[in-house]
C-alpha positions in Angstrom: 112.6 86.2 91.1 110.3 88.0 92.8 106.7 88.6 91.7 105.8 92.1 90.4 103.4 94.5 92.3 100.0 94.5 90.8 98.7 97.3 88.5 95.2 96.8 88.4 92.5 96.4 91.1 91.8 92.8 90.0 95.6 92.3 90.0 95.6 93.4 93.9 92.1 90.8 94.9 94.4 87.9 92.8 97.9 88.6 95.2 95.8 89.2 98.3 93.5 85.9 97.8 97.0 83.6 97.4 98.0 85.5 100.7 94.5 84.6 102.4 94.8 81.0 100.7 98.2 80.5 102.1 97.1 82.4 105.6 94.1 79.8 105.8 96.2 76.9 104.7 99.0 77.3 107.1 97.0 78.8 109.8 99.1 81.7 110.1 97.2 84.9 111.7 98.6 87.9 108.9 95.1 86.2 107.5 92.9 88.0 110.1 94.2 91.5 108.3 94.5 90.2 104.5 91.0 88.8 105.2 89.7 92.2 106.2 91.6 93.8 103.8 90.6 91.7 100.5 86.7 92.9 101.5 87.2 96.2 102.0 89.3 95.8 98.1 86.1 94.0 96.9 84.1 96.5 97.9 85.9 99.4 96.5 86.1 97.3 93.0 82.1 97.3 93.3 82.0 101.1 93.6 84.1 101.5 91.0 82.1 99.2 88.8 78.9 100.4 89.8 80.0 103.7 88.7 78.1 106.3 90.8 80.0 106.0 94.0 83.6 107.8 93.2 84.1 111.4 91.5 87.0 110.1 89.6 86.8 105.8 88.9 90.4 105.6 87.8 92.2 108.0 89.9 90.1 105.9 92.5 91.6 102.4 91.4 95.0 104.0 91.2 94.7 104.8 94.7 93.5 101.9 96.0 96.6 99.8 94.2 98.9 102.3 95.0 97.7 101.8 98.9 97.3 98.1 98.4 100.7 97.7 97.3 102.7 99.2 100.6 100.7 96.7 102.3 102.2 94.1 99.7 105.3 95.0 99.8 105.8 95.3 103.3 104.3 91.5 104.1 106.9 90.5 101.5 109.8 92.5 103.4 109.1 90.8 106.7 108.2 87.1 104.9 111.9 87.5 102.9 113.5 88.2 106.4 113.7 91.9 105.6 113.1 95.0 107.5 109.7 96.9 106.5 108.8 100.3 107.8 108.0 100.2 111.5 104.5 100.5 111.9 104.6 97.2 110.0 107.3 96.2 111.9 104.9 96.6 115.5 102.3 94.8 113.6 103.7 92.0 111.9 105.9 91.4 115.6 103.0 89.8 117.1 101.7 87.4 114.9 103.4 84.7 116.2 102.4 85.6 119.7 98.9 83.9 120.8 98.6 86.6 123.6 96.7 89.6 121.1 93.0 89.0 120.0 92.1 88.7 116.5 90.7 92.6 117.0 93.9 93.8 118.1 95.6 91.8 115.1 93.1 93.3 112.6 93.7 97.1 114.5 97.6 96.6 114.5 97.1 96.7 110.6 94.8 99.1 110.5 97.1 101.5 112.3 100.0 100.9 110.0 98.0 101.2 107.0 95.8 104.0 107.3 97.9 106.3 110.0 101.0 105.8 107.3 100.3 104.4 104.1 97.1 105.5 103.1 98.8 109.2 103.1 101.7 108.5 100.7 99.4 106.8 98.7 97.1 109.6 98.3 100.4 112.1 98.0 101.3 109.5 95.3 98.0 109.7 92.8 97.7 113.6 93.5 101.1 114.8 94.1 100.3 118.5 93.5 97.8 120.8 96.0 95.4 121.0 93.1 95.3 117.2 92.4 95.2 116.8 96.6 91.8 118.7 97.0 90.5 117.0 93.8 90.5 114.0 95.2 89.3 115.1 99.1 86.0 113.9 98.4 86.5 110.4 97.4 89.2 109.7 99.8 86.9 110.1 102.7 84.2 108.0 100.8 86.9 105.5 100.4 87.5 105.8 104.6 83.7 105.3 104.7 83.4 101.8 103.3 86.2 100.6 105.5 84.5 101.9 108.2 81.6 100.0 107.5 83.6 96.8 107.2 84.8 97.3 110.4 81.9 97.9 112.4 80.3 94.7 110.5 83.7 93.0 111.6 83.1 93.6 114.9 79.7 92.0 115.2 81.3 89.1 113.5 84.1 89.0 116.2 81.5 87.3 118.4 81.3 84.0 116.6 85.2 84.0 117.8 84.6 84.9 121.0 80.8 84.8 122.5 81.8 87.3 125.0 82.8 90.1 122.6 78.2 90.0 122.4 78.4 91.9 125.8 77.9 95.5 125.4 80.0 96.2 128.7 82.9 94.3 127.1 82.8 96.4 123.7 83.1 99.5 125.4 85.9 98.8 128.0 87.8 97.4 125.1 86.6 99.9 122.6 88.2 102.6 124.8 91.3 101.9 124.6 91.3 99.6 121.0 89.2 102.2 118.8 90.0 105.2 121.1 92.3 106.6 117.7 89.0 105.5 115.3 88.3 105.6 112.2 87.4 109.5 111.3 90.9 110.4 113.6 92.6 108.3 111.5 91.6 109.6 108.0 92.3 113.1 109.7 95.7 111.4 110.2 96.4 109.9 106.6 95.0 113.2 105.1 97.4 115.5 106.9 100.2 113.2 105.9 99.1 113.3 102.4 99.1 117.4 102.6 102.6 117.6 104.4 104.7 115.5 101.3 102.3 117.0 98.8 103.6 120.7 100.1 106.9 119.4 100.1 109.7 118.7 97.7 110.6 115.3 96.6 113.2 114.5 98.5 112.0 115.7 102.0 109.4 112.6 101.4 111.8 110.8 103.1 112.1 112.1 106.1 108.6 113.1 106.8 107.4 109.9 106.1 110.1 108.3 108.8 109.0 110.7 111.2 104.8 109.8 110.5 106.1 106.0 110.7 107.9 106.4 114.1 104.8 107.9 115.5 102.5 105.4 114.0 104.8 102.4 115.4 104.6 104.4 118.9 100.7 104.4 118.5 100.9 100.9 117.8 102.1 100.0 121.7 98.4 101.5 123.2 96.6 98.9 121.4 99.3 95.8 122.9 99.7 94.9 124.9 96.8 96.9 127.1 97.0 98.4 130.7 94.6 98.4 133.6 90.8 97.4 133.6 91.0 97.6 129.3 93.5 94.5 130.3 92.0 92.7 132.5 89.1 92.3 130.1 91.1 91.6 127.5 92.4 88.7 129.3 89.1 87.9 130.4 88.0 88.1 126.5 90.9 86.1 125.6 90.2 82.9 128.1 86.8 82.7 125.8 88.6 82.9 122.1 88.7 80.4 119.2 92.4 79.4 119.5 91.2 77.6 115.8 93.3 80.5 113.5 91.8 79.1 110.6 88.9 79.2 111.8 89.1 82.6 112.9 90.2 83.8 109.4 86.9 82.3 107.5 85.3 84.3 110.0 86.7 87.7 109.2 86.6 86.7 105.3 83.0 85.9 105.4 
């Protein structure tokens, strides 16, 4: 029978620390996402504990399970054999390849999650125009502390792979890996969230299909790369921890 979603903030850091467990454990590299993803969780539960960070605590821990849970549901999809939507689909195809680098794992998530789900999620919690703008403000400040993950992620990326320390490296890769960043993408989820939210229920479909297709598309410029952005990548890659447990304590800590 399978397990229901979570409903609670705490519920989502319980489900997404037996993914990591079972990540770590098997050496399987969905961990290098569910690790990033279970901080970025931890954080928000912090804010929303501390009080002083969101407008709206609730609303905000609505969100952030509503979100949580397409991420959820789709691993669950692809582990039960099933077919989950395709910017999933692009991201959970490589993880069984050794050619991507743990960024480009951790980016291939980010792209599906953000670019597609973090926009039905917000059309979800604030379904009305009213409801939308009311929650503007602590959506971005919600973007903002996964930004800062990532950029702390990325100076941890170089216990993995010495090489990553080189500033020359970081950009050349940077250029092509983080060329849709983190403020485009926000613009991304937000515009999403405006289109279903001035829509009627059952055009959601097919606007969110349409979003998804392009998000899967936008999933092929960050792997496999082209020109000099992959030749360094290569170049990167020879230097790598192959350890994948390893590499997931890395991104956890």
């Amino acid at each position: 029978m399978p397990v229901p979603l979570p409903e609670t903030i705490d519920g989502v850091l319980a489900r997404l620390n037996g993914l990591l467990d079972e990540a770590i454990r098997d050496g399987r590299r969905i961990g290098y996402f569910v690790a990033l993803y279970e901080r970025v969780t931890s954080n928000v539960r912090h804010a929303l504990i501390a009080g002083n960070v969101f407008d709206d605590g609730p609303r905000m821990e609505k969100l952030d399970v509503v979100f949580a849970n397409r991420f959820i549901e789709a691993w669950e999809q692809h582990a039960a054999g099933q077919r989950p939507t395709a910017s999933w689909g692009a991201a959970f195809g490589w993880l069984d390849d050794p050619g991507p680098l743990v960024v480009q794992h951790l980016m291939l998530g980010m792209n599906a999650h953000i670019n597609l789900d973090l926009g039905i999620a917000a059309a979800t919690v604030a379904p009305t125009a009213a409801q939308l703008e009311a929650l503007h403000a602590d959506f971005n400040r919600i973007n903002d502390v996964l930004a800062r993950l990532v950029k702390m992620v990325e100076v941890q990326l170089t216990t993995i792979c010495p090489p990553l320390s080189r500033l020359a490296d970081l950009a050349t890769l940077e250029e092509r890996i983080f060329d849709f960043g983190m403020s485009a993408s926000r613009d991304i989820a937000w515009k999403l969230a405006q289109d279903l939210v001035a829509a009627p229920r059952d055009a959601w479909p097919g606007i969110i299909e349409r979003r998804d297709a392009l998000s899967a598309v936008a999933a092929r410029a960050l792997y496999p790369l082209a020109g000099l952005a992959k030749v360094t990548a290569l170049g990167i890659h020879a230097h790598e921890c192959r350890d994948i447990r390893f590499n997931i304590q890395v991104v956890s800590s």
